[in-house]
N, C-alpha and C positions, 0 to 999 in steps of 0.2 A: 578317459577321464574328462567332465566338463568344468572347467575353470570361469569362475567370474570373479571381478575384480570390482570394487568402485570407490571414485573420485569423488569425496563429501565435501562441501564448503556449508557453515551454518553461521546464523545471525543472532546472537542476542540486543537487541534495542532498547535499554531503560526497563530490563527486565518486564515487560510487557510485551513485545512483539518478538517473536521469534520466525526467523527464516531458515529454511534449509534447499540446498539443493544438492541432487547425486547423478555422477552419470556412471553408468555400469556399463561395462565392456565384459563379453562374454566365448568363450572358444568351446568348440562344440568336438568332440570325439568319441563317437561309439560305438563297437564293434560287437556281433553276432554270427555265431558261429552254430550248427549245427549237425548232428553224424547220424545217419543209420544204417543200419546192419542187416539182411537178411539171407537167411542160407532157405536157396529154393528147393524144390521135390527133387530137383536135378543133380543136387551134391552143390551147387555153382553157389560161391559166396558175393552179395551184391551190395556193395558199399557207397555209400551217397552222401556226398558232403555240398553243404549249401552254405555261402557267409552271403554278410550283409554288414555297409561301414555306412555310416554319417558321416561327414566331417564340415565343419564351416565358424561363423564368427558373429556377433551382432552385437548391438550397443543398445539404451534405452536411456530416455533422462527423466528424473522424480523432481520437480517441484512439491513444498509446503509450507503453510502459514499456520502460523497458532499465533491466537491474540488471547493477553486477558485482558478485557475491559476495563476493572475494576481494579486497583494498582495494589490495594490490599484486600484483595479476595482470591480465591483458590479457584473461582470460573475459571474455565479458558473454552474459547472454541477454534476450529479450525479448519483447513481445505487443502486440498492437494489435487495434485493431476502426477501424473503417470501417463507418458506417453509410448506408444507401442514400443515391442523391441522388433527391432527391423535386422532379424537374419539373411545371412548369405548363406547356402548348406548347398553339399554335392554327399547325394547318397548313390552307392556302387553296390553290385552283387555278382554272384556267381555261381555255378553249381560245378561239379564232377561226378563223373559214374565212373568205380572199379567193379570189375569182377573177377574175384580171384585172385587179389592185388594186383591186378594188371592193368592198363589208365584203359578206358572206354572213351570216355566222352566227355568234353567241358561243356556245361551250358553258356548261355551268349553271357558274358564278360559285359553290364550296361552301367554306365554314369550316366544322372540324372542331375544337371545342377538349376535350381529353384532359388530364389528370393521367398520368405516367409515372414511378414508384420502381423504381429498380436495385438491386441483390443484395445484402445485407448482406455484407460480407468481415471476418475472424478469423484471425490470424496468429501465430506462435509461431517464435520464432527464437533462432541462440547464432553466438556466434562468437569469435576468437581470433586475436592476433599473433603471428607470431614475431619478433621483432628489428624492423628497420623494414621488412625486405624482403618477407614472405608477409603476406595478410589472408586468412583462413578461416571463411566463414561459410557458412550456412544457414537456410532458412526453408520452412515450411510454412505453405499460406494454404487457408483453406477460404473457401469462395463460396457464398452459400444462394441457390441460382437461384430456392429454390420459392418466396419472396419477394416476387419482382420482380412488380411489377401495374403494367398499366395502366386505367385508371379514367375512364371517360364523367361528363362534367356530369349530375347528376340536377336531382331541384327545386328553388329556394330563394325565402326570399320574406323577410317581416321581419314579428315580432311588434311589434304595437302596444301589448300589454300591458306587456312586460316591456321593449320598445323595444332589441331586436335582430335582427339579420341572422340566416339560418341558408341553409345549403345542403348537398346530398348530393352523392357522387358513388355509383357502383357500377361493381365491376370489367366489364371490357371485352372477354369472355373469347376473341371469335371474332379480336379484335385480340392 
């Protein structure tokens, strides 16, 4: 199950400017599982089971602005940003071989734990009533793909000097 939660705080200012902000906190858990079955020319039954988990955590924060200019007009325009969501994730797998319900063989048992940041997004919008019956808006959203990293555990260790933690990561580029 992936759970997200988030933290809203918004502004109304003299009903004309409105603010908002949100920060989303997100838990990541998913699991896959699969089985196959074949009986060879030999009589021998050969059973293959494969899983596959995710699991990890990330956060993201949403800035927005909506103004209406005109204090009795139904314009408004506005902007937001959205800035990446910056995962931690360890994904795990495994295999087994039966034959004949009898255990054969576990495949290698690997955790992979990675860092993953999504795309910064940038929005600019307007819009307008008529009466109670039309809403008319618009928006334009830019997406900075070139952004997005994912990021390998590098070293970390803990100075006794200064009596802190430190760790690296470095991008993950073939991922």
């Amino acid at each position: 199950a992936n759970i997200q939660a988030d933290l809203n705080l918004s502004f109304n200012l003299s009903d004309q400017f409105f603010l908002g902000a949100s920060i989303g906190i997100y838990d990541i858990d998913f699991e896959r599982e699969s089985f196959y079955q074949e009986q060879g020319v030999d009589g021998n039954v050969y059973d293959f089971t494969n899983w596959y988990k995710t699991t990890g955590d990330g956060f993201d924060v949403k800035l927005g602005f909506i103004c209406r200019p005109i204090e009795d007009s139904p314009f408004r325009f506005g902007a937001y940003v959205h800035t990446p969501t910056w995962y931690r994730m360890t994904d795990s797998n495994g295999a087994s071989l039966f034959l004949n319900d009898g255990f054969v063989s576990e495949g290698h048992n690997a955790e992979y734990d990675y860092k993953f940041r999504t795309p910064w997004k940038f929005g600019l919008s307007a819009g307008h009533t008529v009466g109670n019956y039309l809403a008319l808006g618009a928006t334009v959203e830019y997406t900075d793909y070139g952004a997005t990293d994912a990021r390998i555990k590098g070293e970390n260790g803990y100075n006794w000097y200064y009596d802190e933690y430190w760790a690296t990561s470095e991008s993950d580029n073939d991922m």
